[in-house]
C-alpha positions as CSV (number, residue, x, y, z in Angstrom):
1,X,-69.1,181.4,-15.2
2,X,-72.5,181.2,-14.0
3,X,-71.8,178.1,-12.2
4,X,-69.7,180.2,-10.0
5,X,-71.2,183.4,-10.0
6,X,-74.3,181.2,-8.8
7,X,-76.3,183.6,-11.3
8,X,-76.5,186.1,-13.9
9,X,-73.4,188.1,-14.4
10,X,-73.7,191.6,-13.8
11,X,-70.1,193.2,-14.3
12,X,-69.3,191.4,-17.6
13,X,-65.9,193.7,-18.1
14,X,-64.7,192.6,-14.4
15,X,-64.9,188.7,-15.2
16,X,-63.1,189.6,-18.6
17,X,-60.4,190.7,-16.5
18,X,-60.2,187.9,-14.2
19,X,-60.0,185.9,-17.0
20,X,-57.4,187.8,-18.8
21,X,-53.4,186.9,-19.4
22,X,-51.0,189.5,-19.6
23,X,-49.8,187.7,-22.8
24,X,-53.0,189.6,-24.3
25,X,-51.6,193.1,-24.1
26,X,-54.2,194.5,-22.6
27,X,-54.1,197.5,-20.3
28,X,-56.0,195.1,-17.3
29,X,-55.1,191.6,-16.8
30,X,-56.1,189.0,-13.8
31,X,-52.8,190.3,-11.4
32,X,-55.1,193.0,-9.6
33,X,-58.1,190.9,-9.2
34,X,-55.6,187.2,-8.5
35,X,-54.4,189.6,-5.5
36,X,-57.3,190.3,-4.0
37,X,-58.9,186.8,-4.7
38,X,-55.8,185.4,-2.4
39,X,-56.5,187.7,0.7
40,X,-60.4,186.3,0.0
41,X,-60.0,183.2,-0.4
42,X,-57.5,183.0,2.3
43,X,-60.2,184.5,4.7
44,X,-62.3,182.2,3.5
45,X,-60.6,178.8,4.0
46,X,-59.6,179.9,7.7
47,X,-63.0,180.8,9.2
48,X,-63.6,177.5,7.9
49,X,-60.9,175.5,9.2
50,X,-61.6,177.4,12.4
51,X,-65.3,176.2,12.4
52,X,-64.4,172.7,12.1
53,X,-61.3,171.8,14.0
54,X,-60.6,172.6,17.4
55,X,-57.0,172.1,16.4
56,X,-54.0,174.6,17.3
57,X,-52.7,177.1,15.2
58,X,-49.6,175.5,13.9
59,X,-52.2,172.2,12.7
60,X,-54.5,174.9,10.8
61,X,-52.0,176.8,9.4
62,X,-50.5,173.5,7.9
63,X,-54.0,173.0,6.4
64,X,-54.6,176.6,5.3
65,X,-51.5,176.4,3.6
66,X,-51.9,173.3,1.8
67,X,-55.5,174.5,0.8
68,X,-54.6,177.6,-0.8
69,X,-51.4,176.4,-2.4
70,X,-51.0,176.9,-6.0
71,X,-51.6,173.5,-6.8
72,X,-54.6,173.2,-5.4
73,X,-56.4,176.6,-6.9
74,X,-54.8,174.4,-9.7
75,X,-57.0,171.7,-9.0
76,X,-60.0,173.4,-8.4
77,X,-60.2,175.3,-11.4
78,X,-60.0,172.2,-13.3
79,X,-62.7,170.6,-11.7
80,X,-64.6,173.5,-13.0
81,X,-63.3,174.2,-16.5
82,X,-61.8,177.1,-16.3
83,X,-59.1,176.6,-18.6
84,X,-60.9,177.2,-22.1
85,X,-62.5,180.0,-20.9
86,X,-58.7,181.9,-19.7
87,X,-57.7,184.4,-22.4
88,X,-54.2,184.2,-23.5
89,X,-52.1,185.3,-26.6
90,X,-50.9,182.7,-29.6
91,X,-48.2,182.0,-28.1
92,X,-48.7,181.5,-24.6
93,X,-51.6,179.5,-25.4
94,X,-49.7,177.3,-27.6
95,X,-46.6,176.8,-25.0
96,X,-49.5,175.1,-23.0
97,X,-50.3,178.1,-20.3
98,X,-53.5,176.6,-20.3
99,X,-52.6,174.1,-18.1
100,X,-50.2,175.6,-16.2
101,X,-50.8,175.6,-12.3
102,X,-49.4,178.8,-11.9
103,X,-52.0,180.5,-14.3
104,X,-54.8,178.2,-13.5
105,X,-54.2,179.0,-9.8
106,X,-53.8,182.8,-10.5
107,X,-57.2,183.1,-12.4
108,X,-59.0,180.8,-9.7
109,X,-57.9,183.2,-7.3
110,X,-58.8,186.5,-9.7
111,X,-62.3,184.5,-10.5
112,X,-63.2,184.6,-6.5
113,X,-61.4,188.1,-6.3
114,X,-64.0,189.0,-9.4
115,X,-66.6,187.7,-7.4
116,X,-66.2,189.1,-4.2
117,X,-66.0,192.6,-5.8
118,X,-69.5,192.0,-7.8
119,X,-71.2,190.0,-4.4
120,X,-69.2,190.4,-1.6
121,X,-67.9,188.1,0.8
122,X,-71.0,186.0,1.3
123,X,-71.5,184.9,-1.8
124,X,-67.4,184.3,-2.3
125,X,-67.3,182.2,1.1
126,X,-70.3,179.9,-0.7
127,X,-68.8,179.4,-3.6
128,X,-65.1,178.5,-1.9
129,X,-66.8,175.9,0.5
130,X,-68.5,174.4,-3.0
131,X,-65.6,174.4,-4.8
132,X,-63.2,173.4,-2.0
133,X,-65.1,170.6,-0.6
134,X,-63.5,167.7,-1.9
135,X,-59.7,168.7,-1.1
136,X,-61.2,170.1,2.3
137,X,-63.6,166.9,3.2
138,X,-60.2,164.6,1.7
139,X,-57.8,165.6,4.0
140,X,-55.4,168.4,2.4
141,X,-53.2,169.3,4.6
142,X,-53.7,167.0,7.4
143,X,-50.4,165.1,7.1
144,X,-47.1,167.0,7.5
145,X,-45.2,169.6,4.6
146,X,-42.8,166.9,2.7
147,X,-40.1,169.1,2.9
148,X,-41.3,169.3,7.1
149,X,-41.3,166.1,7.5
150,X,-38.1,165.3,5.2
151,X,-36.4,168.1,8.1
152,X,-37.6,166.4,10.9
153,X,-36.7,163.2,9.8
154,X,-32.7,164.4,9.3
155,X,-32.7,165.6,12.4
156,X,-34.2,162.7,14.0
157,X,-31.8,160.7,12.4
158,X,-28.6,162.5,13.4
159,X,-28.0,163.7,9.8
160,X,-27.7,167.3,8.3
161,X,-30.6,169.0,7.8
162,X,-31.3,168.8,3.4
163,X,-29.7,170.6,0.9
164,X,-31.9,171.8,-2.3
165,X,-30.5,172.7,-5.6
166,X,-32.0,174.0,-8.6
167,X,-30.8,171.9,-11.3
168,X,-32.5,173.6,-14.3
169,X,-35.8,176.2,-15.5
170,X,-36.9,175.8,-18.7
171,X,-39.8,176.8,-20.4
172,X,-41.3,180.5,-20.8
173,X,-42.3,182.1,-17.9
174,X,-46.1,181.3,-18.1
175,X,-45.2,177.7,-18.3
176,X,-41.7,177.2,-16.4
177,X,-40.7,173.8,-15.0
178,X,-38.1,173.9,-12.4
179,X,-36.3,170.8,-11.8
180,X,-34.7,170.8,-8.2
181,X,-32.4,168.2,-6.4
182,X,-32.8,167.2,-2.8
183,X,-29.4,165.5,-0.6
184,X,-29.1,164.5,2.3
185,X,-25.5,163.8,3.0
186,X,-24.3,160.1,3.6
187,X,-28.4,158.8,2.9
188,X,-28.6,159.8,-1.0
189,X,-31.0,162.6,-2.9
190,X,-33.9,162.7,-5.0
191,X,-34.6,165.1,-7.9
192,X,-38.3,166.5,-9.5
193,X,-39.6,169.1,-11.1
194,X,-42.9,171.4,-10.9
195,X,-44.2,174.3,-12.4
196,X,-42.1,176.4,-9.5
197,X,-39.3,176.2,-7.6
198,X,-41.3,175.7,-4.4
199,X,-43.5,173.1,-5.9
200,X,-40.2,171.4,-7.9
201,X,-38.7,170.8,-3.7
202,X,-41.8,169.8,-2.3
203,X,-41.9,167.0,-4.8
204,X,-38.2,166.2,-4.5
205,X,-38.5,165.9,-0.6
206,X,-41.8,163.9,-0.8
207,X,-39.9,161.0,-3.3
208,X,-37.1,161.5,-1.0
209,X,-39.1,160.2,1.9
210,X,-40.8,157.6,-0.6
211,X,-37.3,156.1,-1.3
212,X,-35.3,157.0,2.3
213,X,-38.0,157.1,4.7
């Protein structure tokens, strides 16, 4: 963790934590850290959206959005190898938590919730601008929400506005996949899944538009 803590670790039982699944059993796990980690990070990413655009809100709040999505804390944590270092029970770890983006974004978002405790928000704004600087500097969340622009494109079309269904969960709950079904009556549908519900329909509307649009 140095790499992130940008030095010497001084509160080793607070990084334990951060990087600690409830599937352990333990009386502390990542939630309380993964909580505050979101409000940082969150912080984070919007005085730095607001330093480099001069766009309105409803243009940075797509961006903030997109940046602080589950799937990219996926991403970022790993680019940095996070995943062998997250503590989880037999089980979980052989159902393939490990790489879930739901627990790989939670413990990104407990490790800068660790960090912010131990150095404050100085040192947890550097590290988000290291560690965010390729999905920021690529453009995530410039272009429109699929499931926005699937709407809008209904609507501009004179048809109803999409219907989503959740076809099926499977999987334990630190490694669900949610398959969900997208229509748009009289044009067709499209159906994908993800590791939640929300992700599962932002998939289905973005091969909707691939195959429709």
């Amino acid at each position: 963790m140095a790499a992130l803590t940008g030095g010497p670790i001084e509160q080793e039982a607070l990084w334990h934590e951060a990087l600690t699944h409830g599937s352990m059993g333990e009386a502390r796990d990542y939630q309380r850290l993964e909580f505050l980690g979101d409000r940082v990070l969150g912080l984070a990413i919007a005085e730095w959206l607001h330093e480099q655009s001069d766009a309105a809100e409803g243009k940075l709040s797509q961006r903030l959005n997109a940046l602080v999505s589950r799937e990219t804390c996926a991403g970022v944590a790993r680019a940095l190898g996070v995943a062998p270092h997250i503590r989880l029970g037999k089980q979980a770890r052989d159902d393939g938590a490990a790489g879930s983006d739901n627990i790989l974004g939670d413990v990104m978002e407990a490790l800068i919730g660790a960090l912010f405790v131990e150095r404050g928000f100085g040192a947890a704004r550097a590290f988000v601008r290291r560690a965010w600087d390729a999905p920021m500097s690529g453009g995530t969340g410039q272009s429109k929400h699929p499931k926005a622009a699937l709407q809008e494109w209904a609507a501009g079309n004179r048809r109803r506005p999409p219907e989503y269904a959740l076809i099926s969960r499977a999987g334990p709950d630190h490694a669900a996949v949610f398959t969900v079904r997208v229509s748009v009556h009289g044009v067709g549908e499209a159906e994908a899944a993800g590791p939640s519900k929300q992700e599962a329909e932002t998939r289905a509307a973005r091969d909707f538009m691939a195959r429709f649009g």
